[in-house]
MARROBA-322645 format. One record per residue: residue number from 1; x, z, y of N, C-alpha, C in turn; residue in one letter. Coordinates in Angstrom, 3 decimals. Layout:
N
seq, n.c1, n.c3, n.c2, ca.c1, ca.c3, ca.c2, c.c1, c.c3, c.c2, type
NUM, X, Z, Y, X, Z, Y, X, Z, Y, A
...
This chain:
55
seq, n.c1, n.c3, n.c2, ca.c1, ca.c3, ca.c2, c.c1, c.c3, c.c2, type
1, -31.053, -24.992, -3.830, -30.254, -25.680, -2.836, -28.842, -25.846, -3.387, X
2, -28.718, -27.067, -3.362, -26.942, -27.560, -3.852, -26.192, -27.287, -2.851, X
3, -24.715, -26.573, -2.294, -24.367, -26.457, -1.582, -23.216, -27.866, -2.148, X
4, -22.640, -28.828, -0.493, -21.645, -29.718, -0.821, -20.132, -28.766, -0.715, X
5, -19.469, -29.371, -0.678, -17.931, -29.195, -0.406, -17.256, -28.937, 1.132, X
6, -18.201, -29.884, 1.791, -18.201, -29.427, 3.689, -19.178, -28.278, 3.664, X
7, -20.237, -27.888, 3.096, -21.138, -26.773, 3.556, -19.998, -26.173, 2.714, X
8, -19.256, -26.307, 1.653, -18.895, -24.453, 1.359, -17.464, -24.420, 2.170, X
9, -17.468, -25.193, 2.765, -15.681, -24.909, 3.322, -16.302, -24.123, 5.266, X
10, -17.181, -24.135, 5.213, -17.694, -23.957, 6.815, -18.627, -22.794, 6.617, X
11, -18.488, -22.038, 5.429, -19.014, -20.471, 5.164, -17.930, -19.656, 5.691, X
12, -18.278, -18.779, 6.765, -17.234, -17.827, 6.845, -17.351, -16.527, 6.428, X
13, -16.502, -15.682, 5.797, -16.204, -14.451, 5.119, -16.012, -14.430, 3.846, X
14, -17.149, -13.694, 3.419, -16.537, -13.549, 1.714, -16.052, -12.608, 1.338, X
15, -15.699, -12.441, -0.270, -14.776, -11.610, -0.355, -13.172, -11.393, -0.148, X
16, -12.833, -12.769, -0.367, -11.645, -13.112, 0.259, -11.032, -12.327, 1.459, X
17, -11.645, -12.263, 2.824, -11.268, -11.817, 3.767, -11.514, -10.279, 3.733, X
18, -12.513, -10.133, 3.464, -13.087, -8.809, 4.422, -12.318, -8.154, 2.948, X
19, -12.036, -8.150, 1.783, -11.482, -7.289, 0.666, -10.284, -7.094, 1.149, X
20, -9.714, -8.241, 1.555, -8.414, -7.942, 1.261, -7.840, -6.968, 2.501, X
21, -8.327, -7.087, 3.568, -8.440, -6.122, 4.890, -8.702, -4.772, 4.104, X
22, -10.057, -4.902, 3.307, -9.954, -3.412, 2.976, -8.896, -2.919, 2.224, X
23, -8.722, -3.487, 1.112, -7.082, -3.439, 0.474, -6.038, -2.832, 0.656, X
24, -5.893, -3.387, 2.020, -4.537, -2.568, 2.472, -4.830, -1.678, 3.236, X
25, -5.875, -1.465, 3.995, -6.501, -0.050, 4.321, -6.592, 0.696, 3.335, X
26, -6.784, 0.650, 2.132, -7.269, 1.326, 1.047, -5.725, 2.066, 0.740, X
27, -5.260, 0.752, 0.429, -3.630, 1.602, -0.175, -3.062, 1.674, 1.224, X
28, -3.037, 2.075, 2.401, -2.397, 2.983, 3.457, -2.727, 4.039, 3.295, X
29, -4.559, 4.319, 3.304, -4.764, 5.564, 3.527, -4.347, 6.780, 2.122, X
30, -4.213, 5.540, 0.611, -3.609, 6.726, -0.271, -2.161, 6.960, 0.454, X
31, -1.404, 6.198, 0.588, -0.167, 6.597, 0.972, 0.082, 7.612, 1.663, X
32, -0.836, 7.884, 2.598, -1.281, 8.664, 3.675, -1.275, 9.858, 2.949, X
33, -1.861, 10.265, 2.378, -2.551, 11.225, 1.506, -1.534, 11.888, 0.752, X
34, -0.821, 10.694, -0.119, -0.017, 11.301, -1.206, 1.385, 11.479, -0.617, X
35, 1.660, 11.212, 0.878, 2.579, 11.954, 1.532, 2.125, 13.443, 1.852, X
36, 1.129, 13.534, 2.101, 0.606, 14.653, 3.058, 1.118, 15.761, 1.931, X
37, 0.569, 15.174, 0.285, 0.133, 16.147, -0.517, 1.952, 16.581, -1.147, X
38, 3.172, 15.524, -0.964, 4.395, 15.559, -1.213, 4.758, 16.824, -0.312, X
39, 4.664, 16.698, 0.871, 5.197, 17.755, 2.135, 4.735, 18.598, 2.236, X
40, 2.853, 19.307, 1.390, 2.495, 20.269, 1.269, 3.380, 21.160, -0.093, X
41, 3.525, 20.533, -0.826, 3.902, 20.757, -2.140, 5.418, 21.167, -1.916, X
42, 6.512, 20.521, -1.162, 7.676, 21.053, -0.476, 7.818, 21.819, 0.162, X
43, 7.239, 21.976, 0.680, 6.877, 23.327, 1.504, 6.449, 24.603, 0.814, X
44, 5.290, 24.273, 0.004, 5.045, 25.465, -0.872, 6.422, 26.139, -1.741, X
45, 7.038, 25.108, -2.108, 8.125, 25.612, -3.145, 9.310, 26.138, -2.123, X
46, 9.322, 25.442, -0.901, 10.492, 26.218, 0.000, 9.957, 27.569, -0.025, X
47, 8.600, 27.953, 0.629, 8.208, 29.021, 0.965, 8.219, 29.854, -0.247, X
48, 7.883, 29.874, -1.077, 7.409, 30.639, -2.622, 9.473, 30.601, -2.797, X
49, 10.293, 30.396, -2.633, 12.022, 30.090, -2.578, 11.939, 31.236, -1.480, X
50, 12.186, 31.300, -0.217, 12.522, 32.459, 0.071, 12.201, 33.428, 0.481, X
51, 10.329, 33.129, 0.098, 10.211, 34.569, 0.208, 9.847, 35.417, -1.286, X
52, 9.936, 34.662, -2.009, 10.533, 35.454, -3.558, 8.896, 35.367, -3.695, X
53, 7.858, 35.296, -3.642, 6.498, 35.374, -4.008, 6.220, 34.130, -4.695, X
54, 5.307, 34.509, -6.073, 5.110, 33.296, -7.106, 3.410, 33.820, -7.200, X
55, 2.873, 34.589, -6.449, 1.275, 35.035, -6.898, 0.436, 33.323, -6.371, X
């Protein structure tokens, strides 16, 4: 089956759409993450700071 130029313009989805949605879901949820893992990591070094413990 030959698809024309009106049948491919009247396909809806693709990768086009539905990727690029995931995309930026994708890079939120690292962001997400590699904050979480910044403020765990600050914290550790505050805590291991005053209470003098490096075990």
């Amino acid at each position: 089956m030959i698809l024309t130029d009106e049948n491919l313009s009247m396909i809806i989805g693709g990768a086009t759409s539905s990727s690029y949605g995931a995309s930026y879901i994708n890079a939120i949820a690292r962001l997400v993450n590699t904050l979480l893992e910044v403020g765990r990591t600050i914290g550790s070094a505050i805590r291991y700071k005053t209470r003098g413990n490096y075990c």
